[in-house]
N, C-alpha and C positions, 0 to 999 in steps of 0.2 A: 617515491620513497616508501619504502616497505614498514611496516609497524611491527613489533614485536612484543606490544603488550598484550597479555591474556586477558579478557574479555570476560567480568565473572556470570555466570548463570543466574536471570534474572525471569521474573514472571513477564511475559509481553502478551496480555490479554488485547484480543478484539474487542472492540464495542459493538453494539448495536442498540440503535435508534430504533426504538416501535413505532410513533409516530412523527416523523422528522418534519420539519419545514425546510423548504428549501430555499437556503441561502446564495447568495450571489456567486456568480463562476466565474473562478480563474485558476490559470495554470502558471504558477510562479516561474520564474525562467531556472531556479535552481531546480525546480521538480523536472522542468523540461528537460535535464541534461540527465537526470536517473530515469525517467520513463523513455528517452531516444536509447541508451545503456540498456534496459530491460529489452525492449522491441527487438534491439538486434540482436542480444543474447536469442532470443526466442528465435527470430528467423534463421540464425546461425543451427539452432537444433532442428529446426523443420516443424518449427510452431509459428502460424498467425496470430497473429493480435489483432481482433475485430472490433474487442468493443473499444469505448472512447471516454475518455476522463473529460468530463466537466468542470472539474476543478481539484486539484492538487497543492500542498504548501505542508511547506516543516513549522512547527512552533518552536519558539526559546520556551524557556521553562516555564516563565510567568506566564503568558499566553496560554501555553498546554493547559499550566493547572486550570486558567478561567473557561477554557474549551472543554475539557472535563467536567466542570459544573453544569456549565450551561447546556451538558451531554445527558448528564445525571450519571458520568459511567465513574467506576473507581481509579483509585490513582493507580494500580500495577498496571494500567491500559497504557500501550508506547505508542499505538497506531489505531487507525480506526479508518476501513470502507465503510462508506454509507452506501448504498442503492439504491432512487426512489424512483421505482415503477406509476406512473400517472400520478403526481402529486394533486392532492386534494384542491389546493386553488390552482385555477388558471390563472398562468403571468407569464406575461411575454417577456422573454432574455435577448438581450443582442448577441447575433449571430448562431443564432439555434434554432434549427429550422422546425417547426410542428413536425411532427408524425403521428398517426393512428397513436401509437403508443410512444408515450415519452419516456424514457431511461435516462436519468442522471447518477451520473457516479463521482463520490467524493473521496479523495485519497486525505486524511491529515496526519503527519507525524510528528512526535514530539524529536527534538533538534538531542544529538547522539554528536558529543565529540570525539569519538573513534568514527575516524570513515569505514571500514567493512562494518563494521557495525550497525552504523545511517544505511549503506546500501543492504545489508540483508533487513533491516527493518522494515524499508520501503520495499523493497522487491519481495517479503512478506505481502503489504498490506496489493500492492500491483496485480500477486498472483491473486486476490481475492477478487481485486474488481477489474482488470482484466481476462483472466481467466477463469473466473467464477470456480474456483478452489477452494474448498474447505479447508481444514485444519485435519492433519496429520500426525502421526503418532512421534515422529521425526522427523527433518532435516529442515528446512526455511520455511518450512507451512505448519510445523510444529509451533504450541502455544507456548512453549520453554523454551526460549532463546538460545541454540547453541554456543559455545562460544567462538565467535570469528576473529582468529588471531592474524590475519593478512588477505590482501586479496588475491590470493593461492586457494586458500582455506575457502574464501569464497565462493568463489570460480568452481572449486569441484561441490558443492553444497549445491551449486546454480547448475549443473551438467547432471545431478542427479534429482534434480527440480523436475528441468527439461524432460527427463528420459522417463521420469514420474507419470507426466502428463500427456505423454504422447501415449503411455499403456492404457490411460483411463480416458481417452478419444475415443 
């Protein structure tokens, strides 16, 4: 089913954590259906996806706000990649194997009841910690939310994503 409402322009700040702890990993099964979504878009352009989420999930709104606090980040924040290269304590996680260097990557999105919406939000915060993408002046890596009126609108947002990323390879 196709949506036809317009989608107003809104601030979608990234967070960042200076000193983060690392909290428990999981990959919610609804993140798993937008992150399996992104991968293929990607392989579909002739982009891999290497690195690996350690934990992924949407917030409802009460949630968000108290993940906000406990972030210290402001409220115009919709999503937020953490990153945390050799976290300060050691602690063993189930089914994470040591390496020389540990990399953990956290996806969390506040919950968008427009679907292109939810997926250009997520597939913002994926290109961050996936493909280690900055923010852009324009189109799904931009900081000013476009507005996504279908997943048409998307689809070409995500095909000019792709062809983004393949220039700066």
């Amino acid at each position: 089913m196709r949506y036809l409402l317009l989608t107003t322009l809104f601030l979608s700040a990234c967070g960042r954590e200076s000193s983060p702890t690392v909290p428990p990993g999981e990959i919610t099964t609804e993140m798993a259906g937008y992150i399996d979504v992104f991968t293929e878009l990607a392989r579909e352009h002739g982009v891999t996806v290497s690195q690996q989420l350690y934990s992924a999930e949407i917030l409802d709104s009460k949630d968000w706000q108290e993940f906000l606090k406990e972030k210290s980040q402001p409220e115009t924040v919709r999503g937020l990649c953490i990153v945390i290269i050799n976290p300060p304590k050691k602690r063993s996680f189930p089914g994470y194997k040591k390496e020389p260097i540990e990399i953990f990557r956290y996806v969390t999105v506040k919950r968008l009841h427009h679907r292109p919406a939810q997926k250009a939000l997520i597939f913002h915060e994926l290109g961050h910690c996936l493909l280690n993408m900055a923010h852009s002046q324009s189109g799904i890596m931009s900081q000013v939310s476009q507005p996504v009126n279908d997943e048409a609108a998307l689809s070409e947002i995500m095909d000019e994503f792709f062809q983004s990323y393949k220039t700066k390879e």
